[in-house]
Backbone as ProteinMPNN parsed JSONL, in Angstrom:
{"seq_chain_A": "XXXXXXXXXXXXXXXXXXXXXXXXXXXXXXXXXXXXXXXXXXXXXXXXXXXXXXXXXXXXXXXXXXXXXXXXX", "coords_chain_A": {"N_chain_A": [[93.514, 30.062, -21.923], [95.199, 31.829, -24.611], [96.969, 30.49, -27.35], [99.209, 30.743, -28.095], [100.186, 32.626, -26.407], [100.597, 30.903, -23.902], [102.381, 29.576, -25.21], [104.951, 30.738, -25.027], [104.624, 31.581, -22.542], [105.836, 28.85, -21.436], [107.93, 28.835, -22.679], [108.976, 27.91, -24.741], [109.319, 28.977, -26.525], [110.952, 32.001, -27.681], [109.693, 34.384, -27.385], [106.391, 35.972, -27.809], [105.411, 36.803, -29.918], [107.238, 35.08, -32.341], [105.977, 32.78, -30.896], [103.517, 33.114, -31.956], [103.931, 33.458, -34.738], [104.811, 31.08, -35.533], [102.34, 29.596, -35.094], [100.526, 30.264, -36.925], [102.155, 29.275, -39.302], [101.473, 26.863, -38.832], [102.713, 24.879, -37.353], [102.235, 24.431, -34.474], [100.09, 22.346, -33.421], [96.854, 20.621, -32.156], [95.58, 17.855, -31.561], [96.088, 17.155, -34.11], [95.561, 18.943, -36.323], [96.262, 22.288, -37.358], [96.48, 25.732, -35.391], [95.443, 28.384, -34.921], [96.827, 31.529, -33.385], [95.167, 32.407, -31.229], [93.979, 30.638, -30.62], [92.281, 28.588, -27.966], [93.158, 27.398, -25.115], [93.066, 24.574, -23.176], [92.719, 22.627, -19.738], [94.28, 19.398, -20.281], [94.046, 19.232, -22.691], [96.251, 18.354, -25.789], [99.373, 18.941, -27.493], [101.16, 19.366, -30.158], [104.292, 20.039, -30.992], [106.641, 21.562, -33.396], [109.198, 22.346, -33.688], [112.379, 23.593, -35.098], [112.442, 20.904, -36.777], [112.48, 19.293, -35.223], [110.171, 17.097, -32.827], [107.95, 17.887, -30.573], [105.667, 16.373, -28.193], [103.058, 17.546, -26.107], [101.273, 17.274, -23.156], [98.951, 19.817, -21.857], [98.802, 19.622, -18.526], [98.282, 21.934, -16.11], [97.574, 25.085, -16.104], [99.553, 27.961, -16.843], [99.84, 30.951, -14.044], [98.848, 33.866, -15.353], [100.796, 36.686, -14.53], [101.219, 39.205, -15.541], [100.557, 40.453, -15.857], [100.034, 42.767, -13.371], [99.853, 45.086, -10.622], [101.948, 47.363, -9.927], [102.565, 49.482, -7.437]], "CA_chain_A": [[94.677, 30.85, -22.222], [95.822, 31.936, -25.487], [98.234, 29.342, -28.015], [101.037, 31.661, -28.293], [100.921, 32.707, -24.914], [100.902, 30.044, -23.344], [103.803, 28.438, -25.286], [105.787, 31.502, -24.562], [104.913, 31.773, -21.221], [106.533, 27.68, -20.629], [109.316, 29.365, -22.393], [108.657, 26.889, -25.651], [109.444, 30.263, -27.855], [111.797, 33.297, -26.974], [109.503, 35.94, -27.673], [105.055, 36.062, -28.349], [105.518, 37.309, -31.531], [107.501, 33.754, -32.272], [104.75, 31.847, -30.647], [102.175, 33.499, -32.938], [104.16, 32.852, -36.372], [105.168, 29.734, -35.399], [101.29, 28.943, -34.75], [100.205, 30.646, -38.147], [102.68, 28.689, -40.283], [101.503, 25.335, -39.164], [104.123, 24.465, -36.396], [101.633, 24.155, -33.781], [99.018, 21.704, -33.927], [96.121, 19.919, -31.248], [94.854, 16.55, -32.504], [96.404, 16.681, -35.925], [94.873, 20.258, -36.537], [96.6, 23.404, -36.982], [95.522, 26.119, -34.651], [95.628, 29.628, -35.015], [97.705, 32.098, -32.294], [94.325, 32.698, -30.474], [93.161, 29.506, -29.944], [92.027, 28.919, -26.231], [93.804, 26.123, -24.857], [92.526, 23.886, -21.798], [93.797, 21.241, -19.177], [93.963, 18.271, -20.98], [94.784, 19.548, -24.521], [97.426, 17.602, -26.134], [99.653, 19.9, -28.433], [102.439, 19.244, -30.866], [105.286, 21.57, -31.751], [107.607, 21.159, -34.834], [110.838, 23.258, -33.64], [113.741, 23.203, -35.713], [112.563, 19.678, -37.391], [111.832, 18.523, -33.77], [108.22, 17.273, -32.67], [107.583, 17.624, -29.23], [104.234, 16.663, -27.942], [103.266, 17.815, -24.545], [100.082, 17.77, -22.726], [98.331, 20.746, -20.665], [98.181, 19.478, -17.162], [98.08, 23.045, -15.09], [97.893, 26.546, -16.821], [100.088, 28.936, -15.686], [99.462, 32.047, -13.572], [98.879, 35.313, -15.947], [101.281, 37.815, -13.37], [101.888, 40.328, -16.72], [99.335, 42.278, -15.407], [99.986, 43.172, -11.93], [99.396, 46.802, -10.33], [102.524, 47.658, -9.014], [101.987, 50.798, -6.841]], "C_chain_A": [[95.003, 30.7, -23.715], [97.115, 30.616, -25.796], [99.523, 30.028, -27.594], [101.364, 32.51, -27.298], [101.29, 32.367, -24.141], [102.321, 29.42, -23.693], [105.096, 29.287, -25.58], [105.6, 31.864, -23.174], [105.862, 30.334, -20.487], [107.697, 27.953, -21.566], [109.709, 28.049, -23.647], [109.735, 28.137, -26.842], [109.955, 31.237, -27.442], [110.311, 34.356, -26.818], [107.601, 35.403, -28.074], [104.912, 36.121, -29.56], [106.124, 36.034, -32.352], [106.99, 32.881, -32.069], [103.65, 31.95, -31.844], [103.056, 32.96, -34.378], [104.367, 31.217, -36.353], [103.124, 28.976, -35.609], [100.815, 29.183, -36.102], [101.001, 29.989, -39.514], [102.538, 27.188, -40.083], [101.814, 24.165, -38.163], [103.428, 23.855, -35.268], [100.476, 23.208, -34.138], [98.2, 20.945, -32.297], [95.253, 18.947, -32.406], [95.165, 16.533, -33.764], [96.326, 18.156, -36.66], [95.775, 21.331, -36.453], [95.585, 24.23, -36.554], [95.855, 27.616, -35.083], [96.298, 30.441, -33.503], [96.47, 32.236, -30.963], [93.221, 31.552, -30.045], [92.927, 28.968, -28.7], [92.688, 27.312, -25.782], [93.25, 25.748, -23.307], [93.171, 23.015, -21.475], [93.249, 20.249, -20.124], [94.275, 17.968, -22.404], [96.023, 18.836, -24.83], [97.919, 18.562, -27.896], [100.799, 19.611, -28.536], [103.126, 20.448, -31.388], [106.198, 21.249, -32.304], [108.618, 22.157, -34.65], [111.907, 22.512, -34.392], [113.843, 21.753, -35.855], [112.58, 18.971, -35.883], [110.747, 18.419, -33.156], [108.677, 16.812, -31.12], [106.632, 17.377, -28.733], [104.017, 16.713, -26.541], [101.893, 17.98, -24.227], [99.836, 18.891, -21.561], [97.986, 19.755, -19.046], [97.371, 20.824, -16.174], [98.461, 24.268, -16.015], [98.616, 27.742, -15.742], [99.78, 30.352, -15.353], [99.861, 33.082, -14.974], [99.156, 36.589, -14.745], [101.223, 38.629, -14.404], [101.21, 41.521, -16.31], [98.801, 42.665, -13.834], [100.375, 44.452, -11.545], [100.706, 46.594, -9.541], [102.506, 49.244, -8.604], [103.427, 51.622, -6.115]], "O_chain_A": [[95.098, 29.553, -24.152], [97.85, 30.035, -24.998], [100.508, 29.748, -26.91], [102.451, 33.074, -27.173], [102.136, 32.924, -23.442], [103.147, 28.939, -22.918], [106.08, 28.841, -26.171], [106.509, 32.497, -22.637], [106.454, 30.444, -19.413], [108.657, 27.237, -21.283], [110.669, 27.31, -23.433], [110.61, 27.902, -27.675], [109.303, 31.623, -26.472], [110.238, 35.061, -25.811], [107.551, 34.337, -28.688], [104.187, 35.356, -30.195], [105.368, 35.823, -33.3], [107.207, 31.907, -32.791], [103.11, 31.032, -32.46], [102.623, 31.971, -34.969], [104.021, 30.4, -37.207], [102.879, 27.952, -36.246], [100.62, 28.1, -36.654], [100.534, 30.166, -40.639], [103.134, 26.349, -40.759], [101.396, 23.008, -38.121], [103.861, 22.753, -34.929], [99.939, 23.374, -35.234], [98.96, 20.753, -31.349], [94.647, 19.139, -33.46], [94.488, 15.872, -34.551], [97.11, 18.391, -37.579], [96.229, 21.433, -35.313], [94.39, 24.094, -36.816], [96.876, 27.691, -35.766], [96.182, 29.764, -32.481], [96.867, 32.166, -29.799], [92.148, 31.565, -29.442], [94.067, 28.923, -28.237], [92.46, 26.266, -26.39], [93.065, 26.598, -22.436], [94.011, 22.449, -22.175], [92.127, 20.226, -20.63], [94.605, 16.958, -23.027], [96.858, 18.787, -23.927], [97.261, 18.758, -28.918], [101.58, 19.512, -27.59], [102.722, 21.451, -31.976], [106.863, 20.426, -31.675], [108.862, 22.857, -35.632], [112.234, 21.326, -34.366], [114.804, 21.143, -35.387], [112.787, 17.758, -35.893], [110.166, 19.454, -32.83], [109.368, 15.9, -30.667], [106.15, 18.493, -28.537], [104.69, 16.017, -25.781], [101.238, 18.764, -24.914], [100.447, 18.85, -20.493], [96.867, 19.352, -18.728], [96.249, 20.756, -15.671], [99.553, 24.358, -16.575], [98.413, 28.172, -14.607], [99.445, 31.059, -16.303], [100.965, 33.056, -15.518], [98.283, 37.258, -14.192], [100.984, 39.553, -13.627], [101.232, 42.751, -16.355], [97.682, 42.795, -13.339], [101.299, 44.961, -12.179], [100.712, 45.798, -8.603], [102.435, 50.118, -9.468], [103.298, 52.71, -5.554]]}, "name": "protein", "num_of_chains": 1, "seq": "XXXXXXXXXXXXXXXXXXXXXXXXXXXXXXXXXXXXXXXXXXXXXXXXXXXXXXXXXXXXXXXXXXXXXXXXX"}
């Protein structure tokens, strides 16, 4: 799953578009590393986030369901 979808889908970031700058200016990081918005993220990943001068670090246990794209008929 996508960086900046993921950390707008656990609701880390109001909005995708927020996930992605946030990831492009730095904010995001795995192992020390900044990542870019499209970086593929897996269980186990350990990923820091620098909100408003606050570091949170949180690991991937379980990725969550992608519903966005369900056929409603």
């Amino acid at each position: 799953m996508r960086a900046d979808l993921l950390l707008w889908s656990l609701r880390y970031f109001k909005s995708r578009n927020i996930a992605s700058q946030a990831c492009k200016s730095g904010k995001i990081k795995i192992l020390g590393k900044s990542i870019k918005p499209s970086k593929e993220i897996f269980i186990g990943d350990k990923i820091s986030i620098n909100k408003n001068n606050i570091l949170k670090d949180i690991t991937v246990l379980k990725l969550p369901r992608n519903d966005s794209k369900k056929n409603i008929i």
